[in-house]
N, C-alpha and C positions, 0 to 999 in steps of 0.2 A: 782182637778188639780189647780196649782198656776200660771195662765199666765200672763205674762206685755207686752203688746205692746210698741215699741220705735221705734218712724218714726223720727230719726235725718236729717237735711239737709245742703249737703253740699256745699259752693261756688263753684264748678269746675263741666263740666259737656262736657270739650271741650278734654279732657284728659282721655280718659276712662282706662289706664292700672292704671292712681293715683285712681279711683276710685275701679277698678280691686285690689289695696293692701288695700283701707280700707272696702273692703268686707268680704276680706280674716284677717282684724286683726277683726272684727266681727265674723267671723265664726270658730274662732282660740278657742272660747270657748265653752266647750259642752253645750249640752240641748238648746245651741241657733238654733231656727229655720229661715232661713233667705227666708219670704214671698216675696219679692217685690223690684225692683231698679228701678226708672225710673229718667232718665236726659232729659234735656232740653236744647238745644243749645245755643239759643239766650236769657233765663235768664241764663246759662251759671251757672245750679244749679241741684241739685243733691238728690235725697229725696228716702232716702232706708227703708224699713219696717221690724223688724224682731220680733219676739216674742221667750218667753223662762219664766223661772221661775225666780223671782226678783235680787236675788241674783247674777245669769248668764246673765244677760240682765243689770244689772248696770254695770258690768266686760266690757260687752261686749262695752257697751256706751264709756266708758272710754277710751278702746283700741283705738276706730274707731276716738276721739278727739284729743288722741296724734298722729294717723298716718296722718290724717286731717292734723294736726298744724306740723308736720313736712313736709309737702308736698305743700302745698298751701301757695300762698304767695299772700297776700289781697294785696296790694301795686300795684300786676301785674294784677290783678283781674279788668275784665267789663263784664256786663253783666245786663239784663234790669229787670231782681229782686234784690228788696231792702236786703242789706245784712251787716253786721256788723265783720262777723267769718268765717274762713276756715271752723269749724260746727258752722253754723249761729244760728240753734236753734235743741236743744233734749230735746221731750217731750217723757213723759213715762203714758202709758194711760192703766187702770187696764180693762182686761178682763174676768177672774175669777178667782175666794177664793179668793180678793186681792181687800183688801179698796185704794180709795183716800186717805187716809192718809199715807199708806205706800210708795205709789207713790210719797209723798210731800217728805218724809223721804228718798227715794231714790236720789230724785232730789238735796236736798239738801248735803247728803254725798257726792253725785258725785260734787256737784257743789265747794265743800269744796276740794275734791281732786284733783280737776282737776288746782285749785288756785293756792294750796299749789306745787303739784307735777310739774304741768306744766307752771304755771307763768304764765296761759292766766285768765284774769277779766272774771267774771260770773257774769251774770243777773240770778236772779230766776223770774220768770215770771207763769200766771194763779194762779193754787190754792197754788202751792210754793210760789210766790210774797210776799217778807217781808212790800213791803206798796202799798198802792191800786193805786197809778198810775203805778206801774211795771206787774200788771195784763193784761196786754195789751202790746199783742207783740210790735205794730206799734208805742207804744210809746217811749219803749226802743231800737226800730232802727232808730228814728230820728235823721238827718243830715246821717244816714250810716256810714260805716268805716271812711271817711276822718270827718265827723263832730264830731265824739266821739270822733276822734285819737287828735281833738283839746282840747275839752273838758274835759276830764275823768279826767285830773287832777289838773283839776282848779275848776272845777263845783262842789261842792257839790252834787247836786241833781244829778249826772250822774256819783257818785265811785261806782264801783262795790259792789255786795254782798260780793264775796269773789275774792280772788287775787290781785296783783295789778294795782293800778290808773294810768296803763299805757298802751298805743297798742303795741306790738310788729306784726311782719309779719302772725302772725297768729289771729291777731285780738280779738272778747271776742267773747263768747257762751252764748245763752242764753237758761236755765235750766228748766225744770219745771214740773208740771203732770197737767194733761187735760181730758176733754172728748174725745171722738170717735169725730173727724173731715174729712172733705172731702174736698178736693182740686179739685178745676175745673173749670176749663175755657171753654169762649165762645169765638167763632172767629166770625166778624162780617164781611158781605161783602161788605169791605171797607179797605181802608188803610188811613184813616183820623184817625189818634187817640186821637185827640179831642174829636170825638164823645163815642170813647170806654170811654174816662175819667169824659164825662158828667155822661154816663150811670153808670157808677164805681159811682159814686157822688150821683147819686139818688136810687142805690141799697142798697148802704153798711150805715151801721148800725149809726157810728160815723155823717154821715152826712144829719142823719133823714131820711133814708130807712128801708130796714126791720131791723130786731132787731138779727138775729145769723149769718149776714150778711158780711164778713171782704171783698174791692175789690182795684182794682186798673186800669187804661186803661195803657194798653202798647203797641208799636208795636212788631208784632212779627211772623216771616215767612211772611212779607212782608205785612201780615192784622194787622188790630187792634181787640185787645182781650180785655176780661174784665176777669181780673186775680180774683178767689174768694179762698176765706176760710168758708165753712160751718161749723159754731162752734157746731151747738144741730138744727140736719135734723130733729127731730122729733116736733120742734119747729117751724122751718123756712123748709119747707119741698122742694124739690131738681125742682120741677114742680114749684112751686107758686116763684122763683127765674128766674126758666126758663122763665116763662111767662112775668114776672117783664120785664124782657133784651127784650124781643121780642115787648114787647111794645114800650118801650123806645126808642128803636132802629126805630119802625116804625116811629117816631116824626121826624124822620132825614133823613127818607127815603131809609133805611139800613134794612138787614133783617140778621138775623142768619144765616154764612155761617155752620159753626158744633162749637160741641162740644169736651172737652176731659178731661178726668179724669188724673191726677198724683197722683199715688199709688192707694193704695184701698180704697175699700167704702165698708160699710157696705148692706149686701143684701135685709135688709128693707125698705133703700134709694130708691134704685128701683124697690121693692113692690110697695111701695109708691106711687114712680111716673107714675107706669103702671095702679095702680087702678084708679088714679087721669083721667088720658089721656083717658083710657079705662071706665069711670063714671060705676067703679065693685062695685057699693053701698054695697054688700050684700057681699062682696069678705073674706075670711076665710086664713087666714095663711095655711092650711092646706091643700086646696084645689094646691096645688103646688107640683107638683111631686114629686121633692128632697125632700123636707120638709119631706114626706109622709113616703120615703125610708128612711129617716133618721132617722127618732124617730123610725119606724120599728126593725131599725138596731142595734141602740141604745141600746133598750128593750131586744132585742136579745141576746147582746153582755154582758158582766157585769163590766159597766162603774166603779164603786163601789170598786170594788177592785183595780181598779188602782190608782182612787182617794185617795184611803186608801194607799195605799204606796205612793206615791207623795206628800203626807200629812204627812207622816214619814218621808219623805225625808227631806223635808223642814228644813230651819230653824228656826223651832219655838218647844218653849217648850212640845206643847202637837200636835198630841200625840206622846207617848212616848214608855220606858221599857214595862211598866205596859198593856199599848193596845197593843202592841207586842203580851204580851205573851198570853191576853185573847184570840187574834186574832188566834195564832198557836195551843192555846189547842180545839177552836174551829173547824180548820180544822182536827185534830186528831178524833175530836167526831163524825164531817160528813164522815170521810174515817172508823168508827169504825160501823154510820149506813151503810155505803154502803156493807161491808163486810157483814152483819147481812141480807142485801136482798140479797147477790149473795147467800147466804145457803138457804134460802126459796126457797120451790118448789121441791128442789133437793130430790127424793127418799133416797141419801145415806145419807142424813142428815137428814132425818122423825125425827128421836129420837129426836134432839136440835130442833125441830119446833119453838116448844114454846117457847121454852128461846130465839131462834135470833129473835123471833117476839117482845118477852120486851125489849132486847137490842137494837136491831131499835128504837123503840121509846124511851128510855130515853137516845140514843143516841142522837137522833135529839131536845128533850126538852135539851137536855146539850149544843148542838152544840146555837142553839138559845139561852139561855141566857149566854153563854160564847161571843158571838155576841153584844148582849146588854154590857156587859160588858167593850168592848171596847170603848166604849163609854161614860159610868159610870165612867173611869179609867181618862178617859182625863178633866172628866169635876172635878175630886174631886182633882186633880192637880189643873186645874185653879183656886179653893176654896180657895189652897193654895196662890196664887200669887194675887189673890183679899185680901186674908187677911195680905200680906207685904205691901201691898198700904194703908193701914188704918194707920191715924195719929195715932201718938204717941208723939204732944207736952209735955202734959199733963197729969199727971198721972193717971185719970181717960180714956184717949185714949187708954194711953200703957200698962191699967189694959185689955180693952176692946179687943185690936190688941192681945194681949197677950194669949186670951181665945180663940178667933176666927182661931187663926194658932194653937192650940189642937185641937180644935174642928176638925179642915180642915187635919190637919196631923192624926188624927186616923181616918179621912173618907179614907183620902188616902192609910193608912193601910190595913182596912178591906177589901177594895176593891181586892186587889194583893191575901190577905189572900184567901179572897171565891175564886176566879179564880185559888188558887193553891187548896185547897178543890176538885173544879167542876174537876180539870186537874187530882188528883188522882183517881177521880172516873171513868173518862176515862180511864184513864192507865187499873184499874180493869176492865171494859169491854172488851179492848184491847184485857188484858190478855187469858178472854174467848174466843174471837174474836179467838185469834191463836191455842190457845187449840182444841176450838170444830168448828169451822167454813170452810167453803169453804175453801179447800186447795191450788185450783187457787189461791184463794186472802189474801195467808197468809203475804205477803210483807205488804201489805197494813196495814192489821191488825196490824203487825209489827214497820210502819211507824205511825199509827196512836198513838200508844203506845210511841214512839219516842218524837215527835208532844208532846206529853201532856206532857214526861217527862221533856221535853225544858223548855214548857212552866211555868210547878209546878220553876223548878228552878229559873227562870229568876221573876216570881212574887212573890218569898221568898226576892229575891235580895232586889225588893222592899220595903217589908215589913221591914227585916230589916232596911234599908237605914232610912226609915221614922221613926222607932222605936229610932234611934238612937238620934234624933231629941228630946226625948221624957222620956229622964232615970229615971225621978222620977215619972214620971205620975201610978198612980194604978194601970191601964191598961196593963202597957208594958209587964210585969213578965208573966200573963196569954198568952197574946195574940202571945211572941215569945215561949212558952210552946206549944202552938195550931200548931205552924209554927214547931217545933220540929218534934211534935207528926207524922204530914204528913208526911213528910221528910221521917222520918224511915220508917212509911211502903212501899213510894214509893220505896226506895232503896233495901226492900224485895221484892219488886215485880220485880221491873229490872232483880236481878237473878232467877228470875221462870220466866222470859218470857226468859231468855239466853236458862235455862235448857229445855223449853216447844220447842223453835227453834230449837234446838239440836235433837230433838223427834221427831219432826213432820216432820222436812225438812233437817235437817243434816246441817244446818249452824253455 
């Protein structure tokens, strides 16, 4: 599975039906899943979670920035968080099958489109930041909307990455991909919010406190809080923060009235902090119910093939055709063993004992290495696309890049080739399969026959495709002769499984 987190935030949080349409232009796109909204009165901000696969979660960013900048108007805007944008700041934070690099490359498109499209200035900010002072949100919201709205086009050091050097009512966005963060505050019991901004002063990072620290003192619901960003809990851990404040606070003669979280936290954050409080020295991830029920569940279930299609789904090169078709002559080989054990045992099938007992097994030694295959398939492709990156200044490069995309195109060949081989030799099983087999499960057999014929096809396609690549090579002439040779017998066989249907079940 390919998931991106994106906790964008927005200036408004006093207006909840303008929040109510950019929920709804986030959820306008599929595969988005929308975890989380929570607002805040008196910062008068707005911080929603949603997750989804890269593609659908940059769409989704985009929408949620124009509905934003069409609705909010910075100008009208107050509220006691620092803020620069109608979307003040979209990070996109990789969950799984999904480097920080793609994240940066997300951040980046959107940042380029939302310029061009919508005319609002982008900051790239974290691991997107094009120079190391923009790594730092708090730097590039300095002075806020009204001090950039003077700047932007006079400053150099304050133009946007992309869009232009100007504010309009919907302000700039700042862009970027990040770690897993936690947002949370402490309300102290007091309404002195001096004391919150000393404590903010000696917690937070920039001003020689702890190191994954971000804070600020504000008032807010009538107490003083100490506003945090936990950038890497596993570094700066959510207890040794807590305790921090509670100290601090004691110098002042103030105690923690509560806590509270805005959006979500990761659920290690408060492993963490329960081992810490609770001193579980000896404490085990596992020892935690859900945990327990959940890898249970997990094991259970067969994660694996979803991933396997989600991974097709995607957009990226591998895998492809090729793992398709391994994949489907694979299921033909498993429904070809299943068939072969619904015959065993049965008296009316005593005579075929023997033979559904061989076809069982080199049913399943087929289904397994057409399995493997799939795998084989995607990686002799990538061979491919590692050997178009290989210089070619030079002519000794372009002798070099030259050989290695042979070499990588008739891997990628042979690969398709045997998986249509392994997919006729199912079909032939099949065939017995519906001939002599369990008449209950002649569909099956049927289907598995199906299944492999798909798949013989769809990994010719390959084959070809690649060959084509290839017309002088020594190799081609034999190896689309091999691809032939299959071909015809599969197409004999297709009419004796028409003819053996017809016989056995009248279809």
């Amino acid at each position: 599975m390919r998931l991106v987190e994106c906790i964008p935030n927005f200036s408004e949080a006093r207006r909840p039906e303008v929040i109510d349409e950019i929920v709804a232009a986030i959820t306008s796109v599929p595969g988005i899943h929308l975890l989380d909204r929570s607002s805040d009165l008196d910062h008068n901000r707005t911080v929603i979670t949603f997750v989804g696969p890269p593609q659908e979660v940059e769409e989704a960013a985009f929408r949620a920035i124009r509905t934003a900048a069409q609705r909010i108007d910075l100008n009208q805007h107050r509220g006691e968080h620092p803020r620069i944008g109608a979307t003040d700041v979209c990070p996109f934070v990789p969950l799984e099958g999904v480097s920080m690099e793609e994240c940066v490359a997300m951040a980046r498109r959107l940042g380029e489109r939302v310029g061009r499209e919508l005319g609002i200035p982008v900051y790239l900010y974290e691991y997107a930041a094009t120079r190391p002072d923009r790594v730092n949100l708090e730097n590039i919201r300095r002075g806020q909307y009204e001090g950039l709205k003077e700047e932007i086009a006079t400053n150099p050091e304050r133009f946007p990455d992309f869009g232009p050097a100007q504010l309009g009512p919907a302000g700039a966005t700042v862009i970027g991909a990040r770690d897993p963060l936690i947002a949370f505050n402490v309300y102290l019991t007091t309404d002195d919010v001096e004391i919150a901004r000393r404590i903010a002063s000696a917690i937070r990072h920039s001003s020689g406190g702890l190191r994954y620290v971000k804070a600020l003192g504000l008032l807010v619901e009538g107490r003083a809080q100490v506003s945090m960003n936990l950038t890497n809990y596993l570094k700066t851990p959510l207890a040794r923060v807590v305790e921090m404040i509670r100290r601090e606070a004691a110098r002042y003669g103030v105690a923690i009235h509560h806590s509270e979280l805005i959006g979500l936290i990761p659920q290690r954050a408060l492993i963490d902090a329960a081992v810490w409080y609770l001193q579980l020295d000896a404490f085990q991830p596992d020892q935690v119910l859900e945990n327990r029920l959940y890898s249970l569940l997990s094991s259970s279930s067969q994660p694996a093939w979803t991933s396997f299609l989600d991974s097709l789904a995607a957009p990226t090169p591998t895998p492809g055709g090729g793992s398709a078709a391994a994949a489907a002559a694979a299921m033909g080989a498993a429904l070809v063993a299943m068939v072969a054990g619904l015959t065993l045992g049965k008296k009316k099938y005593a005579a075929v004992e023997e033979e559904m007992r061989s076809i069982q097994q080199e049913a399943r030694e087929l289904q397994q290495t057409l399995s493997q295959a799939v795998q084989e398939d995607a990686q002799a492709f990538e061979a491919i696309l590692a050997a178009m990156r290989l210089p070619k200044e030079t002519p000794a490069e372009a002798a070099a890049r030259q050989q290695a995309m042979e070499n990588a195109t008739l891997q990628a060949t042979r690969v398709p080739l045997e998986t249509a081989r392994r997919a006729l030799r199912v079909m032939e099983l099949a065939r017995i399969a519906v001939e002599k087999g369990n008449l209950n499960a002649i569909t099956d057999a049927a289907t598995g026959f199906q299944l492999a014929q798909a798949a013989l096809r769809a990994a010719a396609c390959n084959v070809r495709v690649n060959l084509a690549a290839l017309p002088e090579h020594p190799e081609t002439a034999s190896l689309l002769a091999a691809l032939s040779e299959v071909e015809t017998q599969a197409e004999n066989l297709s009419q004796v499984l028409t003819d053996l249907l017809k016989q056995r079940a009248n279809l």
